[in-house]
MIMAR-923848 format. One line per 8 residues: number of its first residue (from 1); their letters; for each residue x, y, z of C-alpha. Coordinates in Angstrom, 2 decimals, always signed. Layout:
! residues N
NUM> a> X:Y:Z | ...
***
This chain:
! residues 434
1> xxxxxxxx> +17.39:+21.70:-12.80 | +15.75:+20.83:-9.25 | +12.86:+18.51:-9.96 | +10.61:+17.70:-6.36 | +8.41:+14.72:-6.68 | +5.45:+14.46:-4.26 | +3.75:+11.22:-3.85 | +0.43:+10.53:-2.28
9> xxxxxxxx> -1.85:+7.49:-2.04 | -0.64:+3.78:-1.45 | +2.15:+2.12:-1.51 | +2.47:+0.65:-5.47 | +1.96:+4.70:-6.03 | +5.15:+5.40:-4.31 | +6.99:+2.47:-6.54 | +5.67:+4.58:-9.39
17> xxxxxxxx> +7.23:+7.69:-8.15 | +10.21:+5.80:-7.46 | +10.66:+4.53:-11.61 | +9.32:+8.43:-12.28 | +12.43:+9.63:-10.66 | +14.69:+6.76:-11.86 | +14.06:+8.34:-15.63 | +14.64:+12.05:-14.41
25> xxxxxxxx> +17.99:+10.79:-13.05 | +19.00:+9.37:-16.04 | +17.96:+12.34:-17.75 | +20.55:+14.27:-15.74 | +18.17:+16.21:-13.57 | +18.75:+16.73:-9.78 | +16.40:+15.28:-7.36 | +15.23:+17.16:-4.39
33> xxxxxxxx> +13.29:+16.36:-0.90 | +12.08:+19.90:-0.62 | +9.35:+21.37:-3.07 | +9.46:+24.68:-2.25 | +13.50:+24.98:-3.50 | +12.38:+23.06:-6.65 | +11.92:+24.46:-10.16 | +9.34:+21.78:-11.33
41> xxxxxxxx> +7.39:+19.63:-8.68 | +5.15:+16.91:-10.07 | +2.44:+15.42:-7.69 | +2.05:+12.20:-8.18 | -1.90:+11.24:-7.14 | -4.05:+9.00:-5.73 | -7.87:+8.70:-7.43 | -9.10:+5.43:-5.38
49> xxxxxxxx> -11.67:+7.42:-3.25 | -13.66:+10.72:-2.34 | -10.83:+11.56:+0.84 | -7.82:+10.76:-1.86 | -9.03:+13.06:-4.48 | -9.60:+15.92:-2.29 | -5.82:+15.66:-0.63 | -4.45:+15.46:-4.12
57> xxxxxxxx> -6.46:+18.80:-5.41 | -5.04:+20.37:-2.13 | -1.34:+19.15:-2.25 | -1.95:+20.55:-5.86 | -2.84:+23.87:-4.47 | -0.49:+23.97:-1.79 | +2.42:+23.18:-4.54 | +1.12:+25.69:-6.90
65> xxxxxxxx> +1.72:+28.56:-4.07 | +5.20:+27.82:-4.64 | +4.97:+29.73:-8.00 | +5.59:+33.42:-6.52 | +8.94:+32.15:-5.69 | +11.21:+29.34:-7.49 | +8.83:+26.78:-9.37 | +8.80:+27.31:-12.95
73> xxxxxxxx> +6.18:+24.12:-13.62 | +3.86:+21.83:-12.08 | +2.73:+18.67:-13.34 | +0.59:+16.08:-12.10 | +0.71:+12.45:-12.65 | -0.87:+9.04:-11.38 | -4.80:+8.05:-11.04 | -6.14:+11.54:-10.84
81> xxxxxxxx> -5.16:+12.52:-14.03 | -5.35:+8.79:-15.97 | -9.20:+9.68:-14.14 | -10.02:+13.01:-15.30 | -7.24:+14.09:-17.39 | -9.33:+17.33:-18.88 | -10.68:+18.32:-14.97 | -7.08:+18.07:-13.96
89> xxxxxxxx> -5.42:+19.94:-17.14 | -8.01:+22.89:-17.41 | -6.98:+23.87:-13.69 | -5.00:+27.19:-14.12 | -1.98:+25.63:-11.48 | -1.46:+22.52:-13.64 | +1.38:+22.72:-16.26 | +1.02:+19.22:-17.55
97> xxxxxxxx> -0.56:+15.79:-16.73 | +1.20:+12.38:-17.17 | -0.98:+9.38:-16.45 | -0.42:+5.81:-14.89 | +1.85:+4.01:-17.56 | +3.29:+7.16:-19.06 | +6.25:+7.96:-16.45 | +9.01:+6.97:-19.04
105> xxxxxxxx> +8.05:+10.14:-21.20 | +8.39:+12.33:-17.99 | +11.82:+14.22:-19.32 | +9.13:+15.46:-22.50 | +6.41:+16.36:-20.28 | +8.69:+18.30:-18.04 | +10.52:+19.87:-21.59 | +6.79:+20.86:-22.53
113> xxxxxxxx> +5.45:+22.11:-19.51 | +8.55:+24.83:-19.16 | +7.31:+26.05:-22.79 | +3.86:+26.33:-21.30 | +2.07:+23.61:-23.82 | +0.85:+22.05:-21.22 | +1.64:+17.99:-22.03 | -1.45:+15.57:-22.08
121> xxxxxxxx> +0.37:+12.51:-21.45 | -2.09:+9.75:-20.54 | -1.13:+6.86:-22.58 | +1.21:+3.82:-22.07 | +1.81:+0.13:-21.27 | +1.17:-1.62:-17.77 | +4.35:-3.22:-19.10 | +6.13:-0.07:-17.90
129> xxxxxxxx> +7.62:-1.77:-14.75 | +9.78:-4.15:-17.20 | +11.63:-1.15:-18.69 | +15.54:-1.74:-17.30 | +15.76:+1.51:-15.58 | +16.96:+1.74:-11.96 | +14.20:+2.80:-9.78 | +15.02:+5.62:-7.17
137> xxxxxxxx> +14.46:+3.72:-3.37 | +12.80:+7.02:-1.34 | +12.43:+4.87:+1.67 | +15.14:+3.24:+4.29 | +16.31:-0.29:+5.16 | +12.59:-1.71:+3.18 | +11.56:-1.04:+0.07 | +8.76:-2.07:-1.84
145> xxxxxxxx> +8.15:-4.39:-5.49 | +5.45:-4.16:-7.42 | +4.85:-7.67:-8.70 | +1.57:-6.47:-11.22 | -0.47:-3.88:-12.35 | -4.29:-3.41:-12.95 | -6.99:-5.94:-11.56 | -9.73:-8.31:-13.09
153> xxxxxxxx> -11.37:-8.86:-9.53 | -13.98:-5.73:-10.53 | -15.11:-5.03:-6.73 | -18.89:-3.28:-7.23 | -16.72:-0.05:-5.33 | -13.82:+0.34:-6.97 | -12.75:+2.32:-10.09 | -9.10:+0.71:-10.01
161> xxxxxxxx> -9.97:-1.13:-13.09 | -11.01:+1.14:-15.32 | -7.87:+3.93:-14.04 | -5.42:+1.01:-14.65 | -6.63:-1.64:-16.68 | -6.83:-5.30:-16.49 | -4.28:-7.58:-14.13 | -0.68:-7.92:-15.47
169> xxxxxxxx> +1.78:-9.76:-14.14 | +5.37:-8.43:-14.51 | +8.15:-10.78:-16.40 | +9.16:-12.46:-13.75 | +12.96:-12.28:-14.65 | +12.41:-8.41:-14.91 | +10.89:-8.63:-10.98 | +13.53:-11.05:-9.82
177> xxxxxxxx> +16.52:-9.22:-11.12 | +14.76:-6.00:-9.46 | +14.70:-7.79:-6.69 | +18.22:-8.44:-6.61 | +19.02:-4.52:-7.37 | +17.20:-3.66:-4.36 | +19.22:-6.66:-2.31 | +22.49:-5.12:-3.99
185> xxxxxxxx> +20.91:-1.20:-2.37 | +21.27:-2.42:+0.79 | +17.51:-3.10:+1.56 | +17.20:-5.66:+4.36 | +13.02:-5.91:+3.89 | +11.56:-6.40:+0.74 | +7.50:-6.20:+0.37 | +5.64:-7.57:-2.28
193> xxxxxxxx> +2.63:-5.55:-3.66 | +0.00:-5.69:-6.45 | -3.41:-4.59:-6.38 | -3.83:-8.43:-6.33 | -0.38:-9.47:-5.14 | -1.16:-13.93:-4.86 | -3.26:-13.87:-8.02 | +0.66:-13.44:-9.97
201> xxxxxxxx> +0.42:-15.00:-13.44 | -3.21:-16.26:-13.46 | -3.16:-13.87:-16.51 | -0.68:-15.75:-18.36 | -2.03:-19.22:-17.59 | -0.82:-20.39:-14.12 | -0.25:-18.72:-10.79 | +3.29:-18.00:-10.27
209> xxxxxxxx> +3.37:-16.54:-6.93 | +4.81:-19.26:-4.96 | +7.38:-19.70:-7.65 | +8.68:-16.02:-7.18 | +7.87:-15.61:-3.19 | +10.39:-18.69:-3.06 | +12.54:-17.10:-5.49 | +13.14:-14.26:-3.39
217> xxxxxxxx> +13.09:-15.63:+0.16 | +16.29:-17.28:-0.85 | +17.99:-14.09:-2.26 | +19.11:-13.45:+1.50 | +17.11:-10.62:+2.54 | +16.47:-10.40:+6.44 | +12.07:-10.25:+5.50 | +9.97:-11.09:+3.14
225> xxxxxxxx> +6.99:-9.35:+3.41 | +3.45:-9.68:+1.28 | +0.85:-7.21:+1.42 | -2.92:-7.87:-0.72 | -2.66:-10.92:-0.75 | -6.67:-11.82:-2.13 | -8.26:-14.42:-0.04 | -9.14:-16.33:-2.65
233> xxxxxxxx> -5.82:-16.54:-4.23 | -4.31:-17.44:-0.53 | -4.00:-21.07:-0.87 | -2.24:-23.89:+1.53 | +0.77:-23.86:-1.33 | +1.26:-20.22:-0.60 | +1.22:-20.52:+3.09 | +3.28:-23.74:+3.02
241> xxxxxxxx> +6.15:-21.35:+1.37 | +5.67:-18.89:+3.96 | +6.17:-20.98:+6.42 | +8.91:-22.92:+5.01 | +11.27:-19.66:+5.02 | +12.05:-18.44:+8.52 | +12.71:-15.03:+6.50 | +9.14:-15.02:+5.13
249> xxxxxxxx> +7.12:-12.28:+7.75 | +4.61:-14.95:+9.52 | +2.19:-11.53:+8.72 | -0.43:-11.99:+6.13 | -2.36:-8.68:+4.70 | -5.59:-9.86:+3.22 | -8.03:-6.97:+2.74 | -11.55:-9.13:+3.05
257> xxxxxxxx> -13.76:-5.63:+3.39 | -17.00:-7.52:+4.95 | -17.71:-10.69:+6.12 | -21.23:-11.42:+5.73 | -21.75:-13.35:+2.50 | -25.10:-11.02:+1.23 | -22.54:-8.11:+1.23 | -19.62:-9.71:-0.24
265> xxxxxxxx> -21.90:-11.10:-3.24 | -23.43:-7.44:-3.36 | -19.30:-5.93:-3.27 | -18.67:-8.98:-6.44 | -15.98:-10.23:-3.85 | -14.90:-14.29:-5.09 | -15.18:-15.86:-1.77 | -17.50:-17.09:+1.20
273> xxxxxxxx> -17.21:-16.00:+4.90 | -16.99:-19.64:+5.21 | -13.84:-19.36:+2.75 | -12.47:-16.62:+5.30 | -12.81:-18.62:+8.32 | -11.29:-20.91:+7.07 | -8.50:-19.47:+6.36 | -7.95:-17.81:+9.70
281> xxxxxxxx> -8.25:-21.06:+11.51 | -5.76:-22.81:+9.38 | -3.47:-20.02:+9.91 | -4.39:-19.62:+13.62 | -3.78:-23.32:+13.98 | -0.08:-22.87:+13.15 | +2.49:-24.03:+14.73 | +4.33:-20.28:+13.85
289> xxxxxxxx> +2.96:-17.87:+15.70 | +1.34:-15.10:+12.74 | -0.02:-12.10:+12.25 | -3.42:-11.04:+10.23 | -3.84:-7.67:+8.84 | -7.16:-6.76:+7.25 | -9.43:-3.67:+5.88 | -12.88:-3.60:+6.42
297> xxxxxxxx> -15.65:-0.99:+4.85 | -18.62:+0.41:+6.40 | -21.97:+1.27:+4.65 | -21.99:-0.16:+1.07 | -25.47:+0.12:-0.39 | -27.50:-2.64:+1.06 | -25.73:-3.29:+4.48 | -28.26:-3.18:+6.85
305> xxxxxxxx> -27.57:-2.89:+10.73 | -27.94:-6.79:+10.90 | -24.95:-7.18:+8.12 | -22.97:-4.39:+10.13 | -23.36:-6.28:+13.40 | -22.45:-9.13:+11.73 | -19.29:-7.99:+10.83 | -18.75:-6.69:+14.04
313> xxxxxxxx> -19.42:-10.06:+15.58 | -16.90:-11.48:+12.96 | -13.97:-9.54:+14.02 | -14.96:-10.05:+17.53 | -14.64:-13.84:+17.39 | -12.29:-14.27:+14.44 | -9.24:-11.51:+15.82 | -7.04:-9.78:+13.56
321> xxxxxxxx> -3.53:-8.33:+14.84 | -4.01:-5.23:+12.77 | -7.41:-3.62:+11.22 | -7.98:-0.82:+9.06 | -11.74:+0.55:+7.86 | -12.96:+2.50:+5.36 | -16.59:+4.41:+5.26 | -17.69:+3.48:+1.68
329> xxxxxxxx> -17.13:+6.07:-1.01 | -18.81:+6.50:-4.11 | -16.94:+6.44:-7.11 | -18.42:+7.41:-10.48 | -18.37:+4.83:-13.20 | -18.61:+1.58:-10.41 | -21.51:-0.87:-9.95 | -22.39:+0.14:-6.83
337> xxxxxxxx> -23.18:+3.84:-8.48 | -26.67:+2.56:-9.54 | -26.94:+0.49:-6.85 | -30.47:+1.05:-4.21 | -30.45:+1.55:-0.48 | -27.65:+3.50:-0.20 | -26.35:+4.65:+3.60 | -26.34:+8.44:+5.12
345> xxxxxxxx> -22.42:+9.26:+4.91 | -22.91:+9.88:+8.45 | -24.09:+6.16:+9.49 | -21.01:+5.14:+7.32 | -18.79:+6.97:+9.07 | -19.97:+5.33:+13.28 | -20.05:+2.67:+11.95 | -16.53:+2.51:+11.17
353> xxxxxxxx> -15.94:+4.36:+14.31 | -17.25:+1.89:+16.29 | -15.38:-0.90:+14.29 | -12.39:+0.91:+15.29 | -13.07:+1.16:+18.78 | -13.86:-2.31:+19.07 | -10.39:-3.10:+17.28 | -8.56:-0.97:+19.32
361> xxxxxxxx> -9.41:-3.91:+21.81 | -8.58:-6.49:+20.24 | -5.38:-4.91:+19.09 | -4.43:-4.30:+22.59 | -5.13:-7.38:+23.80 | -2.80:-9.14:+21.14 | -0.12:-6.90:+21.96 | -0.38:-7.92:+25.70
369> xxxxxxxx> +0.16:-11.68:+24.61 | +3.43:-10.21:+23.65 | +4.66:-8.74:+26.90 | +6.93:-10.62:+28.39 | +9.00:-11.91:+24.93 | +11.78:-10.83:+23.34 | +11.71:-10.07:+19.15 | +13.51:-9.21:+16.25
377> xxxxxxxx> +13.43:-5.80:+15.33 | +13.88:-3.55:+12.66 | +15.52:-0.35:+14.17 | +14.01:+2.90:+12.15 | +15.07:+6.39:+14.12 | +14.58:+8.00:+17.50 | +11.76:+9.77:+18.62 | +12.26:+12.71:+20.37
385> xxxxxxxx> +8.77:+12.98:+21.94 | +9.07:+9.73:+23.64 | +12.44:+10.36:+23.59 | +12.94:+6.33:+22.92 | +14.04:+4.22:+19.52 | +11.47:+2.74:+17.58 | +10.93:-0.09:+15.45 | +8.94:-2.82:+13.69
393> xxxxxxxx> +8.53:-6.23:+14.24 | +8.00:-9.13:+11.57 | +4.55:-8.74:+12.94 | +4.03:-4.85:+11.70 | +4.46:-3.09:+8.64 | +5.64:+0.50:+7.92 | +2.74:+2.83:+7.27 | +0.20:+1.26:+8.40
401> xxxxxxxx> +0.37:-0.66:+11.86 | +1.77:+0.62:+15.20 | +5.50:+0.80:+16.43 | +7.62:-1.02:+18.78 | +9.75:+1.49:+21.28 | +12.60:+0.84:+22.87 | +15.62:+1.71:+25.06 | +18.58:+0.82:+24.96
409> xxxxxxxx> +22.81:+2.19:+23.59 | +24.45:+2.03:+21.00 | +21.63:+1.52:+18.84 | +22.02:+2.12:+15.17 | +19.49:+3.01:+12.91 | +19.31:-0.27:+9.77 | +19.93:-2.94:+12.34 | +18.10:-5.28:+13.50
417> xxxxxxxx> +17.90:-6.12:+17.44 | +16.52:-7.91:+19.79 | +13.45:-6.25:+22.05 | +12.71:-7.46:+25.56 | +8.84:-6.37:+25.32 | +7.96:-4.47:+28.67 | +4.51:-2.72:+27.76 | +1.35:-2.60:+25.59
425> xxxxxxxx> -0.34:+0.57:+25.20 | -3.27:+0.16:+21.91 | -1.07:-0.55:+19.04 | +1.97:+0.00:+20.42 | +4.67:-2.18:+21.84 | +7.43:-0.84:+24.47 | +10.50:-2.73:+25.52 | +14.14:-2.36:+25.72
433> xx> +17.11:-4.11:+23.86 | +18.51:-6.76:+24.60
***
């Protein structure tokens, strides 16, 4: 049987497709890239915002089309359905719903949605990640590890807590020999996620997460790579480690979303903007050269055009390499539901515009600082519209930051190179090899 697994939302959704079809290999079925050839296709969704739930109901009705031909059954899994499991079963396309922790019990839910009893599966352990089953790697030469699940940090904004739960932190022998599986797979860049990824083992007693981050950097894998890592779990030990390793990415993701401290205390963020600058100095200060990655939102109840310029004026003077911004999105069952002075969707929305535009400056202007040097880099496939290679730097990661292109022969996609950087064009880089 041809199973087609479709996975939207972030990146620790993807590892959770990944274990999903891990289980339906073992279970002898044949994994496909191409839903509309499959017999079942299970969407695995994203719930986090407004823009996420509307692209999963969509993929779901763009999936369901494939009925009149092949598909015999669709399911949907992930933080749509652990969200509103009856919504997402009483539509007429669904087949069956499995929700966050519940993948292992994917082979039933498939078994009872071709028998049309439409599985409710939305049940399970966080401790699902520690089950000794081989996850399926869907992307090339990097993969990602999911170090936790859930989060205690209870942002006003977010509903990630109640769809998932409280923080746990995986058995770290159960990480580390994943980690080593993914070595033994051939991946060359391993990324460590968690909703909270430097807050590892506060749960159990301690923080673990230079422990592990050390443990892996000396497994022998070309990067290291952290992503979420909460600003006020970033401490000098961490970035001592990450500086220690020449294989450890000198790139630090660290979502702040606002920078003026009325709006972080009204978000229930654990840190200061004085907190924040002081991390960026100290890692500014360096003697690596690093880069900052951040995510910003844009009208949360009681940001005024003050708090937004602010902000504004933040990013301006304090530069990050690469920004990303989110109008704010109201989620049912969060703090800031009830909370007064809400903004117009519309002033959300230019106000992140203009946060954009202004980082589209400051982006460019860091990339120009690296015309002129040569870097390692990550060769990923040829693009026939520029009709150059591209790649990544230590400095970008895949998904979400810009590209570096190149020319050059006998390039092979997996390897790494070095780039002669010619050109700097917004977020991307343009060079040759070496």
């Amino acid at each position: 049987m041809k199973i087609a697994i479709v996975s939207l939302g972030c990146n620790k959704n993807l590892v959770d497709s990944e274990v999903m079809a891990g289980y339906l290999k073992k279970g002898g079925y044949n994994l496909i890239d191409e839903p509309q050839k499959a017999d079942v296709i299970i969407v695995n969704t994203c719930g986090f915002i407004e823009d996420a739930k509307v692209e999963a109901v969509d993929t779901i009705f763009q999936m369901a089309q494939f009925k009149d031909k092949k598909l015999k059954a669709l399911l949907v899994s992930g933080c749509l359905t652990q969200r509103y499991p009856e919504a997402i079963l009483e539509m007429p396309e669904v087949d069956g719903i499995l929700g966050t922790y519940a993948y292992k019990d994917i082979d039933k839910a498939i078994k009872e949605a071709l028998k049309k009893n439409k599985p409710s599966l939305v049940y399970g352990d966080p401790k699902y990640l520690d089950e000794p089953v081989k996850r399926q790697i869907s992307t090339k030469h990097y993969a990602y590890l999911k170090i936790a699940e859930g989060c205690d940090n209870k942002c006003a904004y977010c509903a990630i807590p109640s769809i998932r739960g409280p923080y746990v932190s995986r058995d770290a022998d159960s990480l580390l020999n994943e980690a080593e599986y993914l070595k033994s797979q051939g991946i060359k860049e391993i990324i460590l996620t968690a909703q909270d990824t430097t807050r590892y083992g506060l749960d159990k007693g301690k923080n673990q997460f230079k422990y592990i981050l050390e443990k892996i950097a000396l497994m022998g894998f070309e990067w290291v790579r952290i992503m979420y890592a909460y600003p006020s779990t970033l401490d000098e030990d961490v970035i001592k480690v990450m500086e220690k390793y020449e294989n450890i990415c000198k790139y630090i993701d660290m979502p702040i979303q606002h920078t003026q401290d009325k709006m972080l205390k009204l978000m229930n963020r654990h840190y200061s903007k004085a907190d924040l600058i002081q991390i960026i100095k100290r890692i500014r200060s360096s003697e690596y050269d690093w880069a900052l990655r951040t995510t910003l939102m844009c009208g949360f109840p009681g940001e005024t055009h003050k708090d937004f310029k602010g902000m504004l004026n933040f990013i301006s003077e304090y530069n990050f390499d690469n920004l990303g911004v989110f109008p704010f999105s109201l989620e049912e069952g969060t703090e800031a539901e009830n909370m007064p002075h809400k903004c117009r969707r519309s002033t959300c929305q230019v106000r992140a515009d203009s946060v954009m535009l202004k980082q589209g400056e400051i982006a460019h202007k860091f990339n120009k600082r690296r015309v002129g040097k040569q870097y390692k880099t990550l060769v990923e496939g040829f693009d026939e519209e520029q009709n150059m290679y591209f790649g990544r730097t230590e400095f970008l990661a895949p998904e979400v930051d810009g590209k570096v292109y190149f020319s050059g022969k006998n390039i092979k996609v997996g390897d790494f190179i070095q780039v002669y950087i010619e050109e700097a064009f917004g977020y991307d880089l343009f060079g040759r090899v070496l």
